[in-house]
MARFIVEX-572800 format. One line per field, with one value per residue (C-alpha): x, y, z. Coordinates in steps of 0.02 Angstrom, whole numbers, plus 32768, in hexadecimal, padded with zeros to 4 digits. Layout:
REM residues N
px	(X/...)
py	(Y/...)
pz	(Z/...)
//
This chain:
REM residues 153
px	(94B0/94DD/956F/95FD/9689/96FB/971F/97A9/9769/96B0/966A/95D9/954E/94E4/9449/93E6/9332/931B/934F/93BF/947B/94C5/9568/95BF/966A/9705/9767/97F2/9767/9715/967A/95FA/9544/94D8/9511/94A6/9427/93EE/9349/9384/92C1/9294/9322/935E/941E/9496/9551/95C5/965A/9682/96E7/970C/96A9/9610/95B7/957D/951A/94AD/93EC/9383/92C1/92F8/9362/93E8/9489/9481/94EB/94F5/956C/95CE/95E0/9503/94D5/9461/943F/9458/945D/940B/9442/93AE/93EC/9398/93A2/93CC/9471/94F6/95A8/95F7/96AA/971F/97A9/97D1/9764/96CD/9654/9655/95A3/957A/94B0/94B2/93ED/9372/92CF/927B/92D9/9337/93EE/9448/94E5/952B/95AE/9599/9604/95D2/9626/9603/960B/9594/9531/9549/9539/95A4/956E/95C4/9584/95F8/9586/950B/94F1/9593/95AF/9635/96D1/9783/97FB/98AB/994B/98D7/984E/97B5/9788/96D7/9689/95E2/957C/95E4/9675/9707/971C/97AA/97B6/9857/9848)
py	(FAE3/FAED/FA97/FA37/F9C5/F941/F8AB/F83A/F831/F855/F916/F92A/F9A8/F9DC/FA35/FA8F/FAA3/FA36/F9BD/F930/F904/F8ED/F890/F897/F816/F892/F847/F887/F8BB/F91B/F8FC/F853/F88C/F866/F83A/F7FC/F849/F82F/F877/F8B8/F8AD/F962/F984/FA33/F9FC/FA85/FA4B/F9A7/F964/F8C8/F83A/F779/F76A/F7C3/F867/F8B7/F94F/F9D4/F9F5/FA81/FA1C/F98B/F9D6/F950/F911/F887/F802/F7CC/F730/F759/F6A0/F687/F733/F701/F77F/F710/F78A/F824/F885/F909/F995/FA23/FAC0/FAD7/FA7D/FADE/FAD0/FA21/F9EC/F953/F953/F895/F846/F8BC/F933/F9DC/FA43/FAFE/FB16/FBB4/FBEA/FB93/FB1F/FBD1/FC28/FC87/FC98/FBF6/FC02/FB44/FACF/FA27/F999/F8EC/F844/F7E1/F739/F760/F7FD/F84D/F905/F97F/FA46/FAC8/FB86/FBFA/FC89/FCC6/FC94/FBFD/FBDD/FBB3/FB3A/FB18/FA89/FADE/FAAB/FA48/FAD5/FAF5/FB9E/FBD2/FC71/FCC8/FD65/FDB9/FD49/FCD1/FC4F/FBBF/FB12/FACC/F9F8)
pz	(EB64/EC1A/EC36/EBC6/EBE8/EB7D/EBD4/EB7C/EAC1/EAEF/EAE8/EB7A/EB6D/EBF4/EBA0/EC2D/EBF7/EB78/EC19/EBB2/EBBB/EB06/EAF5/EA57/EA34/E9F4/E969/E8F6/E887/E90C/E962/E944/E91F/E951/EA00/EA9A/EAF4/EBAB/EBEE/EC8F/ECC1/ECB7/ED46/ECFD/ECFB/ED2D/ED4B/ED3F/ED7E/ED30/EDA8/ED89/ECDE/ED3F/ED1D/EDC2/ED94/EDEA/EDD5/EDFA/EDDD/EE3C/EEB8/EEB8/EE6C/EDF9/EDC0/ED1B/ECE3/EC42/EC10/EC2F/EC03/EC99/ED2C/EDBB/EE57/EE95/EF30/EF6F/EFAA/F00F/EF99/EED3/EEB2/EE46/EE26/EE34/EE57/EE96/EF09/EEDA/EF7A/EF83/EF19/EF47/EF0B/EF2A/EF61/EF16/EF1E/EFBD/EF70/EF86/EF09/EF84/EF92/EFC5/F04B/F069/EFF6/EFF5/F01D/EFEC/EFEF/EF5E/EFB5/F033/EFEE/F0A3/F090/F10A/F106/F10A/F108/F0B5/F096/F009/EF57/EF35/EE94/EE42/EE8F/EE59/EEA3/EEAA/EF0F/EF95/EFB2/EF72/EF40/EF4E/EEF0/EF49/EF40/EFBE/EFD6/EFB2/F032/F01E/F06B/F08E/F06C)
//
């Protein structure tokens, strides 16, 4: 398991090499086996933000961000992206994704910034190994090898 997140009555399960998405519905008796499974086509899935009923979520194989509608349990979008895609969060309008490692295994210096309406990608190097994000009071706070950097919104 790589990554997990509960998204009004449904638990979400991002399971890393066996490449597959489970999605389980939460009741008062606890969790609905046996669930659903989506093939996330041998994509290695890393990290998820969910926004709007939609699943966006990092892959290392495919090097992209996919899209995958809650209501279809279809994947109906792929963004490629240059480098292996990481962390994952919204700021309400766009997607914000650390590049944490370069397509050569080597260490990764750039965040993302994507709008989800056009899938138009702006760059932005911030220094060695990104990882993980956080959304707080208006700025996002970005961990590295070396660093913290912070965008102000």
């Amino acid at each position: 398991v790589q990554s997990v997140e509960v998204y009004n009555d449904k638990l979400i399960v991002i399971i890393n090499n066996d490449h597959k998405i489970k999605i389980f519905d939460i009741d008062y008796e606890g969790l609905q086996l046996p669930g659903i499974e989506v093939d996330t086509g041998n994509s290695s899935p890393r990290e998820m933000v969910i926004v709007d009923g939609k699943i966006y979520f990092t892959n290392w194989d495919t090097k992209d961000i996919k899209v995958l509608n809650l209501f279809t349990y279809q994947i109906e979008n792929s963004v490629s992206v240059s480098g292996l895609p990481e962390d994952i969060i919204s700021d309400g309008t766009s997607l914000w994704v650390t590049v944490n490692m370069n397509m050569d295994w080597s260490d990764g210096n750039k965040v993302l910034k994507i709008d989800t309406d056009t899938n138009s990608i702006e760059e932005y190097v911030v220094g060695l190994g990104p990882k993980n994000l956080v959304l707080h009071n208006g700025e996002i706070y970005i961990s590295g090898l070396h660093n913290m950097m912070v965008f102000k919104l």
